[in-house]
C-alpha angles and dihedrals in degrees: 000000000000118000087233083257105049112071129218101194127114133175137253149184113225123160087345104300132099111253120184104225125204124184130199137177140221127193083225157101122285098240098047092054087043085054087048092060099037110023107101094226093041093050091048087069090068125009110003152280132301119205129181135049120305090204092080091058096254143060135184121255117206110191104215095188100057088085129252136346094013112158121220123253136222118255127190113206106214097181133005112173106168121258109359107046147039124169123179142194128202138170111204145155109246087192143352091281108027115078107201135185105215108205111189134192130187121180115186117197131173133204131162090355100302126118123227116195114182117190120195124176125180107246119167101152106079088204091065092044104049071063116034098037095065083044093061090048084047090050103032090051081049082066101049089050088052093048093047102053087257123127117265086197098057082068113090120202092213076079098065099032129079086008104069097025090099086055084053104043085050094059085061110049 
């Protein structure tokens, strides 16, 4: 888990393009890690909620801590091979004038009873990750807290941004 002010993220080339990359881990089994990031009330403790039927190859995520009237988003889901790997797809507006394409990847291993999530998201525009990158520790401590018994809700994000948006920025460029 990040402290809020120390940031995780590194950057990586994949498929030629620039994803920032987080990694957290669980002193627990694979497939609980794996309900905690795709159970809709597991995911709700920490991110959000996804409704509709992943058969059809989408659902709908509704962040529930971005404050109020946020609309959910689409989300493809491009893999999704139990437990080990996620992978989504989502065309959204960032802002009023910025139309993104938020590819993300999540890749669960488990070795001597720990956990490794890694967490890995495409980001090219350094405007979007000096904001979105302190969002995912926020919201990737968020999990941890929710995992250990500890509350999600004690963490702020006025602790991760601004404070981590220069580290961000910096991965991008």
């Amino acid at each position: 888990m990040s402290t809020g002010t120390t940031p995780t993220g590194r950057k990586e080339q994949r498929a030629g393009s620039t994803y920032v990359v987080l990694t957290r881990t669980f002193r627990a089994p694979i497939e609980d890690v794996w309900a905690a990031v795709t159970e809709p009330d597991r995911l709700a403790r920490w991110i959000g909620r996804w409704t509709g039927d992943p058969a059809t190859g989408k659902v709908q995520v509704h962040m529930l801590y971005e404050g109020e009237n946020v609309e959910p988003e689409e989300y493809e889901i491009n893999t999704c091979d139990a437990p080990t790997r996620l992978e989504l797809t989502s065309h959204m507006a960032y802002d009023e004038d910025t139309p993104a394409t938020w590819h993300l990847e999540l890749d669960l291993a488990e070795a001597d009873g720990v956990t490794t999530l890694t967490f890995a998201q495409s980001m090219d525009d350094p405007a979007m990750a000096e904001n979105v990158g302190p969002g995912w520790e926020y919201y990737l401590d968020r999990l941890v807290a929710a995992e250990t018994g500890a509350d999600p809700d004690a963490l702020d994000f006025g602790d991760y941004y601004p404070a981590l948006a220069d580290h961000y920025r910096a991965l991008t460029t």
